[in-house]
Each structure stands twice: as structure tokens, then as C-alpha cells.
C-alpha positions in Angstrom: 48.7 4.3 -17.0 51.9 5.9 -16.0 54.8 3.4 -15.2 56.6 3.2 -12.0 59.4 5.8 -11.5 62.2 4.2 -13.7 65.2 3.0 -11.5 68.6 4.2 -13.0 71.1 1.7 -14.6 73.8 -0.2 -12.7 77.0 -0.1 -13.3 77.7 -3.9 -13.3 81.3 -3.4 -12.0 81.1 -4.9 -8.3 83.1 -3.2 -5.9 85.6 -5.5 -4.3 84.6 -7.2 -0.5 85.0 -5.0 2.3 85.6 -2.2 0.2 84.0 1.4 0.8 82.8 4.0 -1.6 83.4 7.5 -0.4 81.0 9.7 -2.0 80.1 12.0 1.0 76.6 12.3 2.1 73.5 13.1 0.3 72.2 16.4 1.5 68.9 16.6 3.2 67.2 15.8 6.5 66.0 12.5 7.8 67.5 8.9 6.6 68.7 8.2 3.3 70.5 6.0 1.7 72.3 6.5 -2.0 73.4 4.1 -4.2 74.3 1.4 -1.9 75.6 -1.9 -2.2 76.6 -4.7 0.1 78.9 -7.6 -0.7 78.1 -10.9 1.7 80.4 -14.1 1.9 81.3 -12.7 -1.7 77.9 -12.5 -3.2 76.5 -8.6 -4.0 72.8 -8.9 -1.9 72.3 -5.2 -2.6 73.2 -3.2 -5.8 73.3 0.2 -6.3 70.2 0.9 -3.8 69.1 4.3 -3.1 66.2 5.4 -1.2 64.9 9.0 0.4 61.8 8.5 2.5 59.8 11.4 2.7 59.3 13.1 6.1 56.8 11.2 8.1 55.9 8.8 5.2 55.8 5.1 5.4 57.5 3.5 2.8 56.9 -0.8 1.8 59.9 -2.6 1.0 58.8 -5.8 -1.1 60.3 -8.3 -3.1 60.6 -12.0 -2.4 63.0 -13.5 0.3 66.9 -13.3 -0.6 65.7 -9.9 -2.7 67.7 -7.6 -0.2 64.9 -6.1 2.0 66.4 -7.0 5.3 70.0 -6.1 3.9 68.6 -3.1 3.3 66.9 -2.3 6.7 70.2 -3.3 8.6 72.3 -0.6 6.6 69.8 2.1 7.7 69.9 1.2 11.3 73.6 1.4 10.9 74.1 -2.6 11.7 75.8 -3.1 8.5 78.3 -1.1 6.6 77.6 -0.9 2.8 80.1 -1.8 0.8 79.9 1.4 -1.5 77.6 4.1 -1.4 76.6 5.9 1.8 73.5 5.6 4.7 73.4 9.3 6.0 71.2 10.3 8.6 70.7 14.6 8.1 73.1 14.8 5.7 75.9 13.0 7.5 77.0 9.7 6.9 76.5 7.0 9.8 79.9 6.1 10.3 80.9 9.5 11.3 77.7 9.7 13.8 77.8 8.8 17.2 75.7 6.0 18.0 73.7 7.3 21.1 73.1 10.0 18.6 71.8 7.4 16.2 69.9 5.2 18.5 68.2 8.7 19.8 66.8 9.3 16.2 66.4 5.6 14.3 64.4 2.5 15.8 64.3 -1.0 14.1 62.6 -4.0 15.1 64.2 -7.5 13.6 62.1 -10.2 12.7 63.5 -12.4 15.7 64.8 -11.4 19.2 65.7 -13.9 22.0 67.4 -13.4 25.2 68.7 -15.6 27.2 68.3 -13.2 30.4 65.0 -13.2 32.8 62.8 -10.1 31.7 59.4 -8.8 31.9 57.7 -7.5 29.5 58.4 -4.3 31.0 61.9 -4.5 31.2 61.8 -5.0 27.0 60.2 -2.0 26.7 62.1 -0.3 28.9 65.3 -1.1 26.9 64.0 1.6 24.7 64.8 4.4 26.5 68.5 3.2 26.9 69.6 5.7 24.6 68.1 8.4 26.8 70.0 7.7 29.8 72.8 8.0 30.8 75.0 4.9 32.0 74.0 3.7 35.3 71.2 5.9 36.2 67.4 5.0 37.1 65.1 6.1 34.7 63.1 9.5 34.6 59.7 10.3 35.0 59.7 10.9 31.7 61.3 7.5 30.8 58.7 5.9 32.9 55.9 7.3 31.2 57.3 6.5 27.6 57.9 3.0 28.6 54.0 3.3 30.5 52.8 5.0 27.1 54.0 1.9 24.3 52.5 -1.0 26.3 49.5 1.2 26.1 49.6 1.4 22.4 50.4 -2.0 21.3 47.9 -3.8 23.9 50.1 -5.1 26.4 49.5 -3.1 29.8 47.9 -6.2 31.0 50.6 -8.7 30.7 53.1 -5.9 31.3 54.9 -8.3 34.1 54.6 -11.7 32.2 58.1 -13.2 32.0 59.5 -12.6 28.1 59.7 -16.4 28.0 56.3 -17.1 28.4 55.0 -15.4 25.7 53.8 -16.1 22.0 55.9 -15.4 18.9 52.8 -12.5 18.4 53.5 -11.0 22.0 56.9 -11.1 21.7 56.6 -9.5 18.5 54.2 -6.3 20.1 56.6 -6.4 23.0 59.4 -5.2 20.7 57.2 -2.8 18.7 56.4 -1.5 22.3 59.8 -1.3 22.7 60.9 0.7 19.3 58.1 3.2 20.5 59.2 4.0 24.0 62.4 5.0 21.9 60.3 7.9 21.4 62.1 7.6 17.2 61.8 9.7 14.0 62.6 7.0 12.4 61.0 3.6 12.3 62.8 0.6 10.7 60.5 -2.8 11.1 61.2 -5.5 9.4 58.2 -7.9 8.6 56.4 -6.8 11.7 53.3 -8.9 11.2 54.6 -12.3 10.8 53.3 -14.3 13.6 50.5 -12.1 14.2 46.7 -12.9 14.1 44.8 -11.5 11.5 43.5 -8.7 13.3 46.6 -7.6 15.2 48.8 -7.0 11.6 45.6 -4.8 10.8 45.9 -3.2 14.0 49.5 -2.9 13.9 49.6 -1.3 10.6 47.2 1.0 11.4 49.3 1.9 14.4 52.4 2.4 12.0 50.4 4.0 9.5 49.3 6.8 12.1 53.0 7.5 13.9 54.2 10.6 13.3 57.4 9.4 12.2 59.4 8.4 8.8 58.7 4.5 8.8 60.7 2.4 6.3 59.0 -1.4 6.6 59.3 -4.5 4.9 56.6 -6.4 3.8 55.6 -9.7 2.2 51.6 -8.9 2.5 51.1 -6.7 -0.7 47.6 -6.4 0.5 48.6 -4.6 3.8 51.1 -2.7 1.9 48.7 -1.2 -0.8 46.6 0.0 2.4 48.8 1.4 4.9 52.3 2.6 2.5 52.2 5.7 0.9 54.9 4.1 -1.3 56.5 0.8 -2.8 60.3 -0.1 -3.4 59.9 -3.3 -5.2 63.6 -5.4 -5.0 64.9 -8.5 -6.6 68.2 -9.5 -6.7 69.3 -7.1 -4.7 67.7 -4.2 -7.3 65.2 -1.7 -7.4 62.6 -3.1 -10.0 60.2 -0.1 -9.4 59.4 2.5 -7.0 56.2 5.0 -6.3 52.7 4.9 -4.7 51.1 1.6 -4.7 48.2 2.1 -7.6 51.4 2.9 -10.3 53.7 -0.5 -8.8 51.2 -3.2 -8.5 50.4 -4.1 -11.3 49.7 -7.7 -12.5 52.5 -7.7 -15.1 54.6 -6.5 -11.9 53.9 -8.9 -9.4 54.1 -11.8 -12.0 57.8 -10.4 -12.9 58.6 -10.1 -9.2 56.9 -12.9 -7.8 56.4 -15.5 -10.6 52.7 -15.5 -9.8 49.4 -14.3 -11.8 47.0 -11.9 -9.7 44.3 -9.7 -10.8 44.3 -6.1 -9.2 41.5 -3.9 -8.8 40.9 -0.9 -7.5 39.6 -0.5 -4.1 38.8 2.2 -1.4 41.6 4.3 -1.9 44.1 1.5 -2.7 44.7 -1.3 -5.0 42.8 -4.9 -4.2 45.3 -8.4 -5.2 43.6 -11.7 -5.9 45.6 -14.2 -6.7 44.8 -16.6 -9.1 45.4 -20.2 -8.7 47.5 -22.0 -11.1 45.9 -23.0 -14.5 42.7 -20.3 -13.3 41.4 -17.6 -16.3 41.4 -14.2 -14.5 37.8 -12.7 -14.9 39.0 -9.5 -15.6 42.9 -8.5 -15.6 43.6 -4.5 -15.5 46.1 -2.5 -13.9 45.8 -0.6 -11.4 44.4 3.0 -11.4 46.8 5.4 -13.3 49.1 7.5 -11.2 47.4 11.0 -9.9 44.1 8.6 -9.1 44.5 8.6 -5.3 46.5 11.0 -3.2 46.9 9.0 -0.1 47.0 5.4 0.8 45.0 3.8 3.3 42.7 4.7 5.6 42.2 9.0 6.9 45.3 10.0 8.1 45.3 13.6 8.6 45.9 13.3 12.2 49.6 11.8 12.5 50.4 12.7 16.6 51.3 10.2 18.6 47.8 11.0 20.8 45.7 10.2 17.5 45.9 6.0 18.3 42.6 4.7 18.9 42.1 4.5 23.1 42.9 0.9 24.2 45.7 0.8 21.0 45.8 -2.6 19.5 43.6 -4.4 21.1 44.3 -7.4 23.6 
């Protein structure tokens, strides 16, 4: 089988705290990031990073916690400043881009939001259309209906007025989806959406995702759910890229052993790779690779229909 992409050497020189590389920005549309790093309380958590989403693809970060995923996530929404390289959003860097202009273009949903303030669930959502306004003013028509549109699509028109307080770690956790999608974005930054989530809404949500026509950089601790619903894999540990490209050529059992310290048989499935994990001490009953690359074209399910308007009527379901 062909490898994963090969990710280029490091230099192991580690650029001194606080400092910033000036490299200029990478050219292209959409958000990038090139090379970056990111020195924390004096340890390097990222090193040398670089990844180009494609245009309306939907990229898996994975790799196991303290790997750099959510490091990574907060650079591209502009949260954090790496220490060298450079986070560019069409070409210019972030630092040099006005943040309405920013929040306009690139959503992210943390894995934990609180607030100490009374608000609906509408209210949340309607926080997403902040960067749309202007200061002061009530919103639009067309602010309303975004904001009426999101609850629609993740499920939640019928506890729309609930109290934020009042809700389950899984509603709270639609609730800011809903929010990130009344942001009307082109790009999507989640990180570990589906944690606290019942079964069937992180296949609902991913589907959701998967079917957004936007550029959606996620990351993921379900390799399962990322084999179906990425169109490709940037594996970290240590703060570096281990491998990178479409989930048949990156999970592999030799792969997620390295990475995760775990044995797993992979097989292939309907258009995507299948893990088992084996317990420890257990004989695999077969132990293969995953399909070569050029095997499968697309990940997960049909997806030639990416508007907004192609989400399943009801959305995820209540």
C-alpha cells in the first residue's frame, strides 16, 4: 500500500518563548497554517505544523490528549499566536486581519463553554451573528432567520427558550454548534464536538458537518467517526505531524499502535476503513492494512450535495 504523505523534518532548534517568526503568508485562499509552532509555560506543544485544508473539505485532527490538537485549533481561530510560523486566512496573516473580518469568515466551537449570565438557548445562538452587526443595533431579518435556521438544523427549535443552565452537557454542546452555524462561516473549527453526545447525535452531528458547505477543520478522538465523515487525517503526537492523507492510507494497525500504544485490526468497509480494537493479550483474526491509496475517492457517506439546504428535514433529531 502507499504510505501516508511523508511529513517534512524538523528543525529541532526551538524558537525562544514569545518569539515570532516572520515568514509572510502562504499564498492561497481559505485558512492555512505553515510551519507553526507554539511554546507554552516553556514547553514546545506544537512543532513545525503546517496544514492547507482543501476548499469545503473536512479535515480529522487525531492524536492522543496533550498531542497538540486543540493548540492547533486555537491558532486557526486566531486565539493564540504561534510562536513561529504564520496562521493566514486568504493569503494574509491573522495578526494583520481585523477581527470582525475574521469572526465573519472562521467559527470554532471549544470543548467547554459556561456563562455565568441568564440566556436562552436562543440568545446562544444568536451570539453568532454578532459579527454581522453592528454595535448596538437589533438584529436583521436576515439575522433572525439565521439564528431561526441553526436551531432548526441541530434539533433544538423545541427547547429554543430553555434557560442555558438547565441543559445537558449534549444540549449545551448542539446549542453552540447552533451557534457556530448561525455565524453563517467558511470556515468551521470544532473541537471534539461529540463528546457528551449520545450515540446517535455524534452520528447525526457528523453527518451534519460532513454535508456543510464549508472548509471544516475538526478534532477527533473517535477514529471510527473520523474514517466515515473526514476526507482526510492529520495524525499528531508530541506536538508533530506523524502522517497525513485520506483515511484508508493513515489508519493502519502499525499506525494506530505507534500513535496510540494499542493493537486494532482495520478492515475495509463501505467506503471507509472499519477499527476493532483488540483487547490486551487477544490474537487478531486477521491483521491487514487498510485499502491502498486511490481505493476510495470519497469518505463517508454521498456527499455530492454540500448546500446548506441539503440537511435532512428535522436536522439532528430531538
Amino acid at each position: 500500500m502507499a504510505p501516508a504523505r511523508p511529513t517534512s523534518p524538523t528543525d529541532d532548534r526551538r524558537p525562544e518563548e514569545g518569539a515570532r517568526t516572520r515568514r509572510g503568508a502562504p499564498g492561497g485562499s481559505g485558512l492555512r497554517a505553515e510551519r507553526v509552532s507554539r511554546l507554552i509555560g516553556g514547553g514546545l506543544v506544537l512543532d513545525g505544523v503546517t496544514l492547507v485544508p482543501r476548499p469545503g473539505e473536512t479535515v480529522g485532527l487525531l492524536g492522543p490528549n496533550g498531542s497538540g490538537k486543540s493548540t492547533l485549533l486555537r491558532l486557526l481561530a486566531g486565539v493564540l499566536a504561534p510562536s513561529a510560523g504564520v496562521v493566514a486566512l486568504d493569503g494574509r496573516p491573522l495578526d494583520r486581519t481585523a477581527r470582525r473580518a475574521v469572526a465573519r469568515r472562521v467559527a470554532a466551537v471549544e470543548q467547554n463553554a459556561h456563562t455565568q449570565t441568564e440566556l436562552t438557548v436562543r440568545d446562544v445562538v444568536a451570539l453568532g451573528r454578532i459579527p454581522h452587526r453592528r454595535a448596538w443595533t437589533p438584529m436583521s431579518g436576515a439575522d433572525a432567520g439565521a439564528v431561526t435556521a441553526a436551531l432548526e438544523r441541530t434539533g433544538l427549535t423545541g427547547i429554543a427558550d430553555r434557560s442555558w443552565h438547565t441543559l445537558s452537557g449534549g444540549e449545551r454542546q448542539r446549542a453552540q454548534i447552533a451557534r457556530a452555524l448561525a455565524q453563517e462561516p467558511s470556515e468551521l473549527l470544532l473541537d471534539e464536538p461529540t463528546n457528551h453526545l449520545d450515540i446517535q447525535y455524534q452520528l447525526d452531528l457528523m453527518e451534519l458537518v460532513a454535508g456543510l458547505p464549508v472548509t471544516t477543520v475538526i478534532a477527533m478522538h473517535d477514529l471510527n467517526l473520523a474514517a466515515m465523515y473526514c476526507d482526510r487525517l492529520l495524525v499528531l503526537r508530541g506536538g508533530r505531524v506523524v502522517a497525513e492523507g485520506a483515511p484508508p492510507q493513515v489508519l493502519t494497525p502499525s499506525l494506530i499502535e505507534e500513535v496510540y500504544g494499542v493493537r486494532a485490526e482495520v478492515a475495509p468497509g463501505p467506503g471507509h476503513p472499519v477499527i476493532r480494537f483488540l483487547r490486551r493479550g487477544a490474537e487478531p483474526t486477521r491483521h491487514r492494512d487498510a485499502p491502498a491509496a486511490g481505493a476510495r475517492t470519497e469518505s463517508g457517506p454521498e456527499r455530492s450535495d454540500r448546500r446548506w439546504g441539503a440537511i435532512p428535514e428535522g436536522g439532528i433529531r430531538p
